[in-house]
N, C-alpha and C positions, 0 to 999 in steps of 0.2 A: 193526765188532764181529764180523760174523760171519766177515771174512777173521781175525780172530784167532782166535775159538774152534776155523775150520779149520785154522790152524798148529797150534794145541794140540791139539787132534786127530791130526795126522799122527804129532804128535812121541810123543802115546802109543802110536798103532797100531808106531807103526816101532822106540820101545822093546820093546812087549811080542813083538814078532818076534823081535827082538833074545836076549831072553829064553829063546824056544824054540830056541835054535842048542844045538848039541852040549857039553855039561856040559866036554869039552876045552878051552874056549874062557875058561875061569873058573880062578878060584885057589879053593879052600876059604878061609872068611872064617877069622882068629884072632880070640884072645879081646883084648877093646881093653884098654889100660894103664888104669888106675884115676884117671887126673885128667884133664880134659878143660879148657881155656882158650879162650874163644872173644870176640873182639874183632869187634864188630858198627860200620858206618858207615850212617846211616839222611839219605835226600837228600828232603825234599819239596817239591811244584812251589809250594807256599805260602812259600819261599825258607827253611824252617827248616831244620835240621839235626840231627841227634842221633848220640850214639856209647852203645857200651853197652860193658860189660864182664861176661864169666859165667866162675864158675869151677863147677866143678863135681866131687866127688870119688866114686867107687863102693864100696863097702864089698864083703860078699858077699853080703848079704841086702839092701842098703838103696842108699839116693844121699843125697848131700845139697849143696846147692851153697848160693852168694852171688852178687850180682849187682849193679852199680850203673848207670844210664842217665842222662845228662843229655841236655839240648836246650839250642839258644842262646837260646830265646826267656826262659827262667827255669825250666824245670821240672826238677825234681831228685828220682830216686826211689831206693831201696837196697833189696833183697828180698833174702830169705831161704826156701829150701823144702828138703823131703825129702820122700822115697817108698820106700815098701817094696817090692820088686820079687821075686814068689814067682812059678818059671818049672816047670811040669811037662811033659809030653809033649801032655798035652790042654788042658791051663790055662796062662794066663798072667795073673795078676792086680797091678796096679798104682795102691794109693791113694798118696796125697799131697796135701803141706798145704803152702802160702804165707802169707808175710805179707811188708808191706813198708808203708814210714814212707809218709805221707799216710792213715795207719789201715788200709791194706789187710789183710783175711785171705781167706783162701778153701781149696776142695781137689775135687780132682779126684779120680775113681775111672777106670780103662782094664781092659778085659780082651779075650782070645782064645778063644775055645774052640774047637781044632780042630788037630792035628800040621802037614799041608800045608796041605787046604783049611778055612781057620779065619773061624770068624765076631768081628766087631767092635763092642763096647760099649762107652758112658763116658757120664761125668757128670761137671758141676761145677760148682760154687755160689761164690758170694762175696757180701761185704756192697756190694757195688757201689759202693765206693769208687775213686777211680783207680788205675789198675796199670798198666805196660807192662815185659813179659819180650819171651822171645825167638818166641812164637807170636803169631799174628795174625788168632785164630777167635774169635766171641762165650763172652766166661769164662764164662755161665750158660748151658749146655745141654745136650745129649740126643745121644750121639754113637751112629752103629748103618753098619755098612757088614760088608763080607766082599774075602779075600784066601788068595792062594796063594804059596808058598814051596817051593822044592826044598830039596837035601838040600844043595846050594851055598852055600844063604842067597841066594839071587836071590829077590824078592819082587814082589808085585802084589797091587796092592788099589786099591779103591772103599770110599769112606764121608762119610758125612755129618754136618756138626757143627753143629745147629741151635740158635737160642735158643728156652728155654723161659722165663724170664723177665722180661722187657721189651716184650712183643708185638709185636716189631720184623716177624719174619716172615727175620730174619736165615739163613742156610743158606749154608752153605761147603761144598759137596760138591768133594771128592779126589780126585782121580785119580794114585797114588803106584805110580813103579814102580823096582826097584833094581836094580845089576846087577853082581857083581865079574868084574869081570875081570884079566886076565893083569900079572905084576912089581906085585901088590899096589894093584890100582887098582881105586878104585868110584863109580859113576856112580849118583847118583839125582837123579829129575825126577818136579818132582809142578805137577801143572797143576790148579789150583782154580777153580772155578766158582761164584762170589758172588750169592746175591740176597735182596733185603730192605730195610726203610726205615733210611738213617741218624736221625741224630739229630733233623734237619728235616724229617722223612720224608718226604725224595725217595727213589722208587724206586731201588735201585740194582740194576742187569745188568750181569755184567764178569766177566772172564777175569783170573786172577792167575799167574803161574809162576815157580820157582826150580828153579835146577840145582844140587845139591851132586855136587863132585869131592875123592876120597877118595885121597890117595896116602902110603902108609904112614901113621904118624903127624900126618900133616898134611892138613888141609882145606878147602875155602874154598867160599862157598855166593854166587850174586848171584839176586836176584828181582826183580819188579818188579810194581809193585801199581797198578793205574790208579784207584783209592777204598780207598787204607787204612782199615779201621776202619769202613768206609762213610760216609767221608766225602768230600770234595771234592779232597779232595788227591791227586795222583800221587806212587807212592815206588818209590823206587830202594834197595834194600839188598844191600849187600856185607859180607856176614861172613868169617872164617878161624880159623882158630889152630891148636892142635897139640894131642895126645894125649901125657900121658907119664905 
C-alpha cells in the first residue's frame, strides 16, 4: 500500500512540474462541441461485469444528458439529469438534479470562487436509493478542496468528497491535475485517496487512479479501483467515446 501511494505521489509531483514548464509547450484549450458520447466497460475481481452508456448534450446555460448501465449479474438502471452551469470571472456555480428507474432521485450543488487561484465547494443529497453513473464518490456529502489554473486551462487541484449522511467516515480526497498539450492533446490524472467503512464496516485504506487522454474530439479514460464503492471488490474501468 504504501509502494502505491508512493507511485501516486511521484505521478503527481512529476505532473505538476510538468505544469510549471513554459506556456510554449501547450495549445490554448477550444470550446468542446456540444454532445458528448461516452461508452464505459467496468471488470470486477468478483467476476462481474458491467458496460454503461452516457450521452450527454450542452446547451448555453445548461447540460442535460441520459444514461443506461447494465451488469451480468441482473442489475439494470437508466438515468436521466441536468444542471445549470453559470460561469463568471470569480464564480462558477453548478446545481443539478438526477433521477433514474429503481426510484433514484437526488442533486448536487458545485461551485469555484476565485479566477486562477479558486476555492472548491459542493453538495449532494439523494433518497439513498440505488444509483450508478459515471462518478465513484459517496452521493451524500460535503465537498471543500482549492486549485489553480493558468490562462492555458492547465489546472491543479486538491479536494475532498466526504459523506455526511450515512456515518460511514467515507472520504475521497483528489489529487487532480490537467495539462494540454501540443496538435490538440490533453492529459489528465487524478489519483484519489479513500478512507472509510464500507457497508460491513470494514475499514477501508486505498489508493484509486485514472488517466484521461484527450485527442481532439476523442477520449478514452482507464482506472483502476482496489474497493469500489468501498467494497471488496477490485475494478478495472475503461471508458472512451467522442465529442461532436
Amino acid at each position: 500500500m504504501l509502494r502505491r501511494a508512493a507511485i501516486l505521489t511521484l505521478i503527481f509531483v512529476g505532473a505538476a512540474t510538468c505544469a510549471s514548464a513554459g506556456d510554449e509547450d501547450g495549445s490554448q484549450p477550444k470550446a468542446p462541441p456540444s454532445n458528448k458520447l461516452t461508452l464505459a466497460w467496468y471488470d470486477f475481481s468478483s467476476g462481474t461485469t458491467g458496460v454503461d452508456v452516457n450521452l450527454r448534450h450542452s446547451f448555453k446555460s445548461m447540460t442535460g444528458w441520459l444514461g443506461s448501465y447494465h451488469e451480468d449479474d441482473g442489475f439494470d438502471q437508466a438515468r436521466v439529469g441536468y444542471e445549470y452551469d453559470y460561469h463568471s470571472t470569480w464564480v462558477t456555480l453548478v446545481p443539478s438534479v438526477q433521477a433514474a428507474t429503481h426510484n433514484f432521485f437526488g442533486g448536487t450543488v458545485y461551485a469555484e470562487v476565485g479566477p486562477r487561484f479558486f476555492a472548491i465547494g459542493g453538495w449532494g443529497r439523494t433518497n439513498l436509493h440505488p444509483y450508478w453513473n459515471l462518478g465513484f464518490d459517496p452521493n451524500d456529502y460535503a465537498q471543500f478542496g482549492a486549485g489553480h489554473r493558468d490562462h492555458m486551462g492547465n489546472a491543479i487541484s486538491v479536494y475532498a468528497i466526504h459523506d455526511i449522511r450515512l456515518g460511514t467516515g467515507q472520504t475521497n480526497t483528489h489529487f487532480t491535475f490537467r495539462r494540454y498539450l501540443p496538435d490538440e492533446w490533453r492529459l489528465t490524472v487524478d489519483a484519489v485517496n479513500e478512507r472509510g467503512r464500507g457497508d460491513e464496516g470494514v475499514e477501508i485504506r486505498s489508493w484509486s487512479a485514472s488517466v484521461d487522454v484527450d485527442w481532439r474530439q476523442w477520449f478514452v479514460r482507464v482506472a483502476e479501483d482496489p474497493h469500489v464503492n468501498y467494497t471488496p471488490d477490485r475494478q478495472i474501468r475503461v471508458a472512451g467515446g467522442v465529442r461532436f
